[in-house]
GUKOL-198217 format. One record per residue (C-alpha): x, y, z. Coordinates in steps of 0.05 Angstrom, whole numbers, padded with zeros to 5 digits, always signed. Layout:
BEGIN
XYZ
...
This chain:
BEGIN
-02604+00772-01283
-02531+00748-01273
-02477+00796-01255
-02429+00791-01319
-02382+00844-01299
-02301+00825-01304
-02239+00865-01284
-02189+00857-01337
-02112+00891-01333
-02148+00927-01272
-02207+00962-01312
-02275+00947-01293
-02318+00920-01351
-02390+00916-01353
-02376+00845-01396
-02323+00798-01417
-02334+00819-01496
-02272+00858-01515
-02276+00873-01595
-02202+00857-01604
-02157+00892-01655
-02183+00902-01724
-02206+00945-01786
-02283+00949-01768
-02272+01010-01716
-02251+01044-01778
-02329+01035-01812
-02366+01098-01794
-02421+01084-01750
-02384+01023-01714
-02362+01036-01657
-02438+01060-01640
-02463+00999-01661
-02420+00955-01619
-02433+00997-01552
-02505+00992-01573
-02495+00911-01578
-02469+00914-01511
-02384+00906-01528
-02353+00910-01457
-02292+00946-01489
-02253+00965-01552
-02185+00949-01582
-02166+01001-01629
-02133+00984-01688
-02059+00974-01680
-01998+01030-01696
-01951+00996-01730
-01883+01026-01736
-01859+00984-01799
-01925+01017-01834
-01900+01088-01812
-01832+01087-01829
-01861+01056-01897
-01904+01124-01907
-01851+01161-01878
-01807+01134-01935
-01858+01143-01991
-01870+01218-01973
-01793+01229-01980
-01791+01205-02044
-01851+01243-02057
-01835+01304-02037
-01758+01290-02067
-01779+01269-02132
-01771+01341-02167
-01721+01384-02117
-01672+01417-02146
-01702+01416-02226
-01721+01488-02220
-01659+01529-02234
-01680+01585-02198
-01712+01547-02144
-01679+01504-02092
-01735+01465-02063
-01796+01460-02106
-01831+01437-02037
-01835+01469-01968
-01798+01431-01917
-01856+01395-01877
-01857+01348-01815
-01887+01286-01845
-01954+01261-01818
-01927+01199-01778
-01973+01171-01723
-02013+01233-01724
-02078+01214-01763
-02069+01143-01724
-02062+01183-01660
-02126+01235-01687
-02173+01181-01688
-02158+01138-01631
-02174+01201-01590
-02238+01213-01638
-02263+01148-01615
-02240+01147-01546
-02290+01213-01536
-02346+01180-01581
-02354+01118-01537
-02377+01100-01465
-02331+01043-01449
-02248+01023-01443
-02216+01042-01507
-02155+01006-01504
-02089+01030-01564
-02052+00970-01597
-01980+00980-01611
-01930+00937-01659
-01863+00970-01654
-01799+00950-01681
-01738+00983-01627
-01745+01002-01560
-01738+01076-01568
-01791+01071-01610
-01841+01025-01567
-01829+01082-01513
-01838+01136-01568
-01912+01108-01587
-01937+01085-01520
-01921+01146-01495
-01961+01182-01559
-02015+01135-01548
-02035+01136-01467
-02038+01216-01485
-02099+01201-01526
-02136+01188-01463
-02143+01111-01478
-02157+01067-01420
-02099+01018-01433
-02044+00995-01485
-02034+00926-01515
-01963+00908-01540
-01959+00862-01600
-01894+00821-01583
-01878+00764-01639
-01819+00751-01670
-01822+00700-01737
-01770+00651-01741
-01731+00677-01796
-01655+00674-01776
-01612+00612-01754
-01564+00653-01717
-01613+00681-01667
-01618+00643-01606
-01700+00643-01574
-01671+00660-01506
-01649+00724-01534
-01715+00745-01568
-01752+00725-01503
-01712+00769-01460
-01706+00833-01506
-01781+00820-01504
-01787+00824-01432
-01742+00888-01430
-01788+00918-01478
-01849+00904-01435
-01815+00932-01371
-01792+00997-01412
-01860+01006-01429
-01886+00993-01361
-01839+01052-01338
-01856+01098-01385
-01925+01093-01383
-01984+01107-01326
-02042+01055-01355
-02044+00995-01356
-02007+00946-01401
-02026+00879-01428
-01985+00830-01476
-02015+00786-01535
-01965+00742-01553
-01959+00685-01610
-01935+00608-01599
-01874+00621-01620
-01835+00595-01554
-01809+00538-01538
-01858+00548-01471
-01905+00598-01471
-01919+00587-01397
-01847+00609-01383
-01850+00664-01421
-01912+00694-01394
-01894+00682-01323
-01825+00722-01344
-01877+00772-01376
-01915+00782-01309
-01856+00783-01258
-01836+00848-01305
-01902+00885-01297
-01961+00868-01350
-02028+00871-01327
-02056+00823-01381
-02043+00770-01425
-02078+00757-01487
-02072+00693-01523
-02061+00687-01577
-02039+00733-01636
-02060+00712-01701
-02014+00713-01759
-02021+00713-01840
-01984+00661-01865
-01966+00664-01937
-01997+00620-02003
-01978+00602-02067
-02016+00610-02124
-01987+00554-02158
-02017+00579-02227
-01988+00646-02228
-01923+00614-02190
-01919+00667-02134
-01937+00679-02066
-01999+00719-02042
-02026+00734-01978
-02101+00711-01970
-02152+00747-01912
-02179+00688-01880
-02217+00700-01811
-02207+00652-01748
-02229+00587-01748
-02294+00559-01701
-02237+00511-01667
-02177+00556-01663
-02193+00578-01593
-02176+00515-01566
-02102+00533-01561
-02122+00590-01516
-02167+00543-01470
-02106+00498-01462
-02063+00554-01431
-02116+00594-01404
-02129+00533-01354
-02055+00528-01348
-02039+00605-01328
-02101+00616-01284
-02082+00630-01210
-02010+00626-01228
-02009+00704-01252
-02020+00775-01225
-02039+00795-01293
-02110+00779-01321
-02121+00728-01381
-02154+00741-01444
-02180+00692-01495
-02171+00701-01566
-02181+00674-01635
-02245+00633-01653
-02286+00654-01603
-02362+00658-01641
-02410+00645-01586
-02440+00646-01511
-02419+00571-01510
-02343+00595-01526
-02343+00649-01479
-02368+00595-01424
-02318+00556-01436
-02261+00608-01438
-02274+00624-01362
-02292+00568-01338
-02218+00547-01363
-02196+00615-01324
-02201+00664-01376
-02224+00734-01350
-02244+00767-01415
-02240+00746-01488
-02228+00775-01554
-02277+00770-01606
-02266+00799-01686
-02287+00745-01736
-02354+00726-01704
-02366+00810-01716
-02340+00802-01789
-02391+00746-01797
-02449+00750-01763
-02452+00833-01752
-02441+00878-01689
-02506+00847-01658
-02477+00787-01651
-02449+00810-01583
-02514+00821-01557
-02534+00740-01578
-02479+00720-01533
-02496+00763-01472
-02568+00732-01477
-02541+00673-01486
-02493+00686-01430
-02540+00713-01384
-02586+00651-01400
-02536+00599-01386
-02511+00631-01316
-02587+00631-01293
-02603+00559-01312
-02542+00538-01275
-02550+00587-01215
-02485+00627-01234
-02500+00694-01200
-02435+00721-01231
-02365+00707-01274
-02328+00690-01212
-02369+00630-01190
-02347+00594-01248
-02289+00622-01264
-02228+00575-01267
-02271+00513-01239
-02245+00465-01304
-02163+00499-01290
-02109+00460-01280
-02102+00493-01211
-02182+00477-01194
-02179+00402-01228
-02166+00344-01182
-02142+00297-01243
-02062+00327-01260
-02066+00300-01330
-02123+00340-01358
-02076+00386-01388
-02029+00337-01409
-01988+00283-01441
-02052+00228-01415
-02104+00263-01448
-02066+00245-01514
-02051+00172-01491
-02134+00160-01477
-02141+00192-01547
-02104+00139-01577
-02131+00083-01533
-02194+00099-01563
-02175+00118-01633
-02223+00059-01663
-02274+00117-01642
-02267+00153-01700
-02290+00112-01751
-02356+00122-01715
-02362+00190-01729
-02324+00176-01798
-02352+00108-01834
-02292+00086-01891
-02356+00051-01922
């Protein structure tokens, strides 16, 4: 049987399956299942500060609404610390103790006090590692991209000083160059990228007129943005690499390393096809590496990377060009008639 072990943001994994950031840790009974499926690690679900100070501000006016109505009674409620982080806190720990591999904390903060604040709160949980969110929509003309990438990369090193686990960064496409970016993320300490964050755009229901919000899970194709810049950051980084997004089976992994990925994120093939899913893909894995005489991860890992690839174009602008060259191809696979 092949060795499938990884190291990823320095943490020894028994796999490449990380169960990336999501609501299913929260099902009773889930995080047992996945260990039992064979999950190499577990993302918790992410503290987000905008949701706090949300509950924080509900509470208030809450616990406001009827002060001072009482003419004999100043405060009709005791002054009380509200509950903040805590519960999210609470069960991280509660899950860290329940489980036999790398819990690693998720964190979307808003200021840098505040990114400090929670990572510190977080890494005393006992969690293995922490994963900064860092996006930033485009939503004002007035703010240059330069100056969101840099207050980014101040955040990660404040982080990285204020904390004694490791630290990776999943980051959106919202650069101009990601591959800058990154390599501006790793010369100020991360230990892992993960690419790519997924975002909820907004619809229009355009018979009620208004917007809404639908829950749509990743696409089978979506990872292919991840295999483009995994095979562009391998051996370029200190920091490991991390596939996200679309990633359903063994065939998926395989192809994530083999780009130079050294673990992967998987959440919608859970939602789909259930928590023993993960074992199908470290079968299938396992299968694959055997036929092929893979003994372990590393033999194949990064082999189809830029770095690795003898043609220069793979990556880029030519593989375009020999698309359209060809582009009577398609009617092949798509008759008009």
């Amino acid at each position: 049987m092949a060795d499938l072990s990884t190291t990823y943001m320095g943490i020894k994994l028994k796999n490449p399956l990380i169960l990336g950031s999501c609501n299913l840790v929260m099902k009773p009974g889930m995080a047992a299942q996945l260990e039992e499926a064979g999950i190499g690690a577990i993302v918790y679900k992410s503290l987000f500060e905008e949701q706090i100070q949300l509950e924080n501000l509900e509470m208030s006016e809450f616990l406001a609404e009827y002060e001072y109505r009482n003419a004999e009674m100043e405060h009709l409620f005791p002054s009380i610390e509200h509950a903040g982080p805590k519960e999210h806190l609470f069960n991280l720990e509660k899950l860290k103790k329940s489980v036999n591999v790398p819990v690693i904390a998720s964190l979307n903060a808003i200021y840098e006090p505040t990114w400090i604040e929670y990572a510190k709160e977080l890494e005393k949980t006992g969690v293995d590692g922490l994963e900064l969110n860092l996006y930033s929509v485009p939503g004002y003309f007035e703010v240059s991209g330069q100056s969101i990438e840099e207050k980014q990369v101040q955040i990660v090193e404040a982080v990285k000083r204020a904390v004694n686990i490791p630290v990776s960064v999943k980051i959106g496409l919202f650069y101009t160059n990601p591959l800058n970016f990154i390599k501006q993320v790793d010369e100020a300490g991360a230990d892992a990228y993960v690419l790519f964050n997924r975002f909820f755009q907004p619809d229009v229901d355009v018979e009620d007129k208004e917007f809404y919000f639908p829950w749509n899970l990743s696409n089978r194709k979506d990872h292919l943005l991840a295999l483009r810049f995994a095979g562009l950051l391998h051996g370029n980084l200190d920091g490991s690499i991390c596939a996200s997004r679309g990633i359903y089976n063994a065939k998926d992994v395989i192809k994530m390393i083999m780009a130079g990925a050294d673990a992967v994120q998987v959440v919608s093939t859970v939602y789909k096809n259930k928590p023993e899913v993960i074992s199908d893909i470290l079968i299938d894995l396992n299968k694959w590496m055997d036929e092929h005489e893979f003994k372990s991860l590393n033999d194949f890992r990064g082999m189809l990377s830029r770095k690795s690839m003898k043609d220069p174009f793979v990556y880029q602008r030519g593989q375009y060009v020999d698309i359209l060259m060809k582009s009577e191809d398609v009617f092949k696979k798509y008759p008009m008639v």
